[in-house]
C-alpha positions, 0 to 999 in steps of 0.5 A, spaced: 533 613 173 526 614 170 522 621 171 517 617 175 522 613 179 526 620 181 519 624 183 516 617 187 523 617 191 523 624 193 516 624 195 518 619 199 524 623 201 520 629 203 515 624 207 521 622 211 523 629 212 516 631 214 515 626 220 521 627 222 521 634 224 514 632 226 518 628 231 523 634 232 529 630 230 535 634 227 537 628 222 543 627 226 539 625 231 535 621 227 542 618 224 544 617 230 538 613 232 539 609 226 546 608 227 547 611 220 551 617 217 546 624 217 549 624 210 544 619 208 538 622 211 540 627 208 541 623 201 534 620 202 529 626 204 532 629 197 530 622 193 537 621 192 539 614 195 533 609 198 534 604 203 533 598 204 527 594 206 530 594 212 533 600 213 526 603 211 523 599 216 527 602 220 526 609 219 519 608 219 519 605 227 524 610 229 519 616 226 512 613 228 510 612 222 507 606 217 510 604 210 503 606 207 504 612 209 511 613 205 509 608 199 501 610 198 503 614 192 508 609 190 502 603 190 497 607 187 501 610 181 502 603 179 496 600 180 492 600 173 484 601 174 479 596 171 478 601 166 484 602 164 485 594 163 478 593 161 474 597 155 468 600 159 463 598 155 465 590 155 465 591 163 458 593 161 456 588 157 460 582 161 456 585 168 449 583 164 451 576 162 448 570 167 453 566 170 453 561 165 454 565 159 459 569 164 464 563 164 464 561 156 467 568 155 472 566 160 473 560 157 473 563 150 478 568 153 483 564 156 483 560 148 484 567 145 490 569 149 493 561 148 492 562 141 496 569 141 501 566 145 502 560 140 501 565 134 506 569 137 512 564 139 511 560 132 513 567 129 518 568 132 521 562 132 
């Protein structure tokens, strides 16, 4: 498991164990709640095991939680900005083009990376 993966699920572990004693559940009421052993509560507050979609669901209507709130940092880590894709000063440049000009560089755009496709499967063909 990747260090991003091992941190991402113990902050999902350490959300589920907050709510859960927000609730003032012990994990062997949560557990029980869950028809799951407390063992495995135990496994997924500490970011070692992960449910299921739905055991997830689950936990987050047995706690009176949403799963944004268990996966926020999950979805913002993976989500690249515009500028990370995207050089700054192209987006700059782009924004100043009327729309005319504006799709010529999307059809340009959608030729060049068909071209490196191409170029990239006859090479290693």
């Amino acid at each position: 498991m990747k260090d991003v993966e091992r941190s991402l699920r113990k902050n999902i572990g350490k959300k589920i164990k907050l709510a859960r004693t927000k609730e003032k559940y012990t994990q062997e009421e949560l557990a029980e709640k869950l028809s799951l052993s407390p063992r495995y509560i135990s496994q997924l507050e500490r970011g070692i095991a992960f449910g299921s979609a739905t055991t997830i669901t689950s936990i987050c209507n047995a706690l009176n939680i949403s799963s944004n709130f268990l996966f926020e940092d999950l979805i913002t880590s993976n989500t690249p900005t515009l500028t990370q894709l995207v050089e700054q000063s192209f987006l700059e440049d782009y924004l100043k083009l009327d729309d005319h000009h504006k799709s010529i560089i999307k059809l340009l755009t959608k030729q060049l990376a068909q071209i490196q496709k191409d170029d990239s499967f006859s090479k290693n063909a």
